[in-house]
C-alpha positions as CSV (number, residue, x, y, z in Angstrom):
1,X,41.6,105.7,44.1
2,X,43.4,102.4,43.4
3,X,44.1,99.7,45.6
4,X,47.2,97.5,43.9
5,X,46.6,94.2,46.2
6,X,43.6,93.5,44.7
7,X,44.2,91.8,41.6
8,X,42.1,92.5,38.4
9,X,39.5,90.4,37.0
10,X,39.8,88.0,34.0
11,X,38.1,88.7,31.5
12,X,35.6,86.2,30.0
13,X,37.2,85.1,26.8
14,X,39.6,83.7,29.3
15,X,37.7,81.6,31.6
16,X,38.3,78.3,30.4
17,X,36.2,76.6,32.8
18,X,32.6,77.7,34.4
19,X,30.7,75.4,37.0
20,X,26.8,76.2,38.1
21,X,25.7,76.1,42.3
22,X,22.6,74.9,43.7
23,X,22.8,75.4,47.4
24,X,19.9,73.4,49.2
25,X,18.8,72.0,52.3
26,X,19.4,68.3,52.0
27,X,22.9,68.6,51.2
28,X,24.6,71.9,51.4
29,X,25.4,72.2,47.9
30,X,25.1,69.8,44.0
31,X,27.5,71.5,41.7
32,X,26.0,71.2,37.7
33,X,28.9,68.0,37.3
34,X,26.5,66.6,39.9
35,X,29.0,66.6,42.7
36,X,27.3,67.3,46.0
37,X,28.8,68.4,49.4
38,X,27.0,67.1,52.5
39,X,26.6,69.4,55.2
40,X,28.4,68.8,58.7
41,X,27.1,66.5,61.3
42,X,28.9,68.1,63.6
43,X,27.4,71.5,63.3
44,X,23.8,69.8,64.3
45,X,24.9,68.0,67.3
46,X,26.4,71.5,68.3
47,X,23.5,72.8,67.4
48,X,21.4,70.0,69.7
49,X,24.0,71.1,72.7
50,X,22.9,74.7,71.9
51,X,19.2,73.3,72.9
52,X,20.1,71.9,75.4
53,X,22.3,74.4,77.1
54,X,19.2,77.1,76.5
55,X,17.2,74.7,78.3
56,X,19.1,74.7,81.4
57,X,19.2,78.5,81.0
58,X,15.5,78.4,81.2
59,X,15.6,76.6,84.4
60,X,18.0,79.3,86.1
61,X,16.7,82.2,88.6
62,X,16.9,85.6,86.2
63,X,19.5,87.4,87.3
64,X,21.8,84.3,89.5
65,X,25.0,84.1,89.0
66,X,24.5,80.6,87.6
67,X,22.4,82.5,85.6
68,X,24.7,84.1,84.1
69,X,27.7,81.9,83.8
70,X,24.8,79.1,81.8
71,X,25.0,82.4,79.6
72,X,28.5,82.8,79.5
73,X,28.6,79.1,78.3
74,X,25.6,79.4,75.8
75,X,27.7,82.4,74.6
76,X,30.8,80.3,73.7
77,X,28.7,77.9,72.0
78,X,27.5,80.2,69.9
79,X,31.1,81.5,68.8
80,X,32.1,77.8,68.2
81,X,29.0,76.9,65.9
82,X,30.2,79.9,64.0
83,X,33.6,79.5,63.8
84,X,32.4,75.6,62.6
85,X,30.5,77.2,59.7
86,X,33.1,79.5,58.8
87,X,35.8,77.0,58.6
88,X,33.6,74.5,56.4
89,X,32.5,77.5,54.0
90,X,36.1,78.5,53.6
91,X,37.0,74.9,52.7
92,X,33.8,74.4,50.4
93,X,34.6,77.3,48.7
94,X,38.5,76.6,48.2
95,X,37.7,72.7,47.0
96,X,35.4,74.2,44.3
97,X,38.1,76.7,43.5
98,X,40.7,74.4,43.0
99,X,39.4,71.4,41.6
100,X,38.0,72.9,38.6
Protein backbone atom coordinates (compact mmCIF):
# COMPACT_ATOMS: atom_id res chain seq x y z
CA UNK A 1 0.00 0.00 0.00
CA UNK A 2 1.16 3.57 -0.64
CA UNK A 3 0.21 6.56 0.89
CA UNK A 4 1.21 9.71 -1.67
CA UNK A 5 0.95 12.59 1.18
CA UNK A 6 3.69 11.43 2.90
CA UNK A 7 6.66 12.66 1.27
CA UNK A 8 9.86 10.47 0.90
CA UNK A 9 12.90 10.75 2.83
CA UNK A 10 16.18 12.44 1.78
CA UNK A 11 18.70 10.54 1.47
CA UNK A 12 21.90 11.18 3.42
CA UNK A 13 24.30 12.28 0.80
CA UNK A 14 21.86 15.14 0.81
CA UNK A 15 21.55 16.41 4.23
CA UNK A 16 23.67 19.22 4.24
CA UNK A 17 23.25 20.09 7.75
CA UNK A 18 22.98 17.62 11.01
CA UNK A 19 22.54 19.01 14.70
CA UNK A 20 22.95 16.63 17.91
CA UNK A 21 20.04 16.87 21.13
CA UNK A 22 20.63 16.59 24.64
CA UNK A 23 17.31 16.87 26.37
CA UNK A 24 17.86 17.43 30.32
CA UNK A 25 16.34 18.54 33.32
CA UNK A 26 17.86 21.93 33.94
CA UNK A 27 16.88 23.33 30.69
CA UNK A 28 14.77 21.43 28.41
CA UNK A 29 17.16 20.93 25.78
CA UNK A 30 21.35 22.18 24.65
CA UNK A 31 21.64 21.52 21.02
CA UNK A 32 25.66 20.39 20.09
CA UNK A 33 26.04 24.50 18.74
CA UNK A 34 25.46 24.91 22.40
CA UNK A 35 22.16 26.66 22.11
CA UNK A 36 19.90 25.76 24.98
CA UNK A 37 16.07 26.10 25.28
CA UNK A 38 14.75 26.92 28.83
CA UNK A 39 11.77 25.27 29.84
CA UNK A 40 8.49 27.22 30.62
CA UNK A 41 7.80 28.96 33.75
CA UNK A 42 4.52 28.86 33.19
CA UNK A 43 4.05 25.15 32.98
CA UNK A 44 5.33 25.04 36.86
CA UNK A 45 3.19 27.55 38.23
CA UNK A 46 0.33 25.57 36.54
CA UNK A 47 1.71 22.90 37.75
CA UNK A 48 1.88 24.60 41.54
CA UNK A 49 -2.08 25.42 40.87
CA UNK A 50 -2.51 21.75 40.07
CA UNK A 51 -1.18 21.18 43.87
CA UNK A 52 -3.00 23.27 45.08
CA UNK A 53 -6.35 22.53 43.43
CA UNK A 54 -5.68 18.64 44.58
CA UNK A 55 -5.36 19.88 47.89
CA UNK A 56 -8.68 21.36 48.18
CA UNK A 57 -9.95 18.22 46.57
CA UNK A 58 -8.58 16.39 49.57
CA UNK A 59 -10.49 18.59 51.87
CA UNK A 60 -13.96 17.81 50.05
CA UNK A 61 -16.62 15.06 51.37
CA UNK A 62 -16.09 11.90 48.80
CA UNK A 63 -18.88 11.83 46.78
CA UNK A 64 -20.32 15.98 47.30
CA UNK A 65 -21.20 17.68 44.64
CA UNK A 66 -18.31 20.20 45.46
CA UNK A 67 -16.64 17.13 45.30
CA UNK A 68 -16.97 16.70 42.19
CA UNK A 69 -17.02 20.03 40.50
CA UNK A 70 -13.16 20.60 42.58
CA UNK A 71 -12.76 17.55 40.10
CA UNK A 72 -14.22 18.87 37.21
CA UNK A 73 -11.77 21.93 37.72
CA UNK A 74 -8.69 19.73 38.57
CA UNK A 75 -9.77 18.00 35.24
CA UNK A 76 -9.46 21.19 33.13
CA UNK A 77 -6.26 21.91 34.56
CA UNK A 78 -4.97 18.98 33.52
CA UNK A 79 -6.03 19.53 29.76
CA UNK A 80 -4.46 23.09 29.92
CA UNK A 81 -0.98 21.81 31.34
CA UNK A 82 -1.10 19.54 28.34
CA UNK A 83 -2.18 21.60 25.74
CA UNK A 84 0.85 24.09 27.38
CA UNK A 85 3.39 21.29 26.71
CA UNK A 86 2.13 20.46 23.43
CA UNK A 87 2.20 23.91 22.15
CA UNK A 88 5.89 24.64 23.41
CA UNK A 89 7.10 21.06 21.97
CA UNK A 90 5.52 21.90 18.64
CA UNK A 91 7.31 25.30 18.66
CA UNK A 92 10.73 23.78 20.01
CA UNK A 93 10.69 21.42 17.44
CA UNK A 94 9.74 23.85 14.51
CA UNK A 95 12.62 26.58 15.70
CA UNK A 96 15.20 23.61 15.46
CA UNK A 97 13.69 22.77 12.11
CA UNK A 98 13.92 25.92 10.64
CA UNK A 99 16.86 27.59 11.89
CA UNK A 100 19.29 25.06 10.77
Amino acid sequence: MEDNSIPTPKPIDEVKTAIGIDLGLKSFLVTSTGESVDGKPHYRRTQKHLARQQKRLSLKQTGSINCQKQKEKISRIHQRIASQREIFHYNVAHQLVFAV
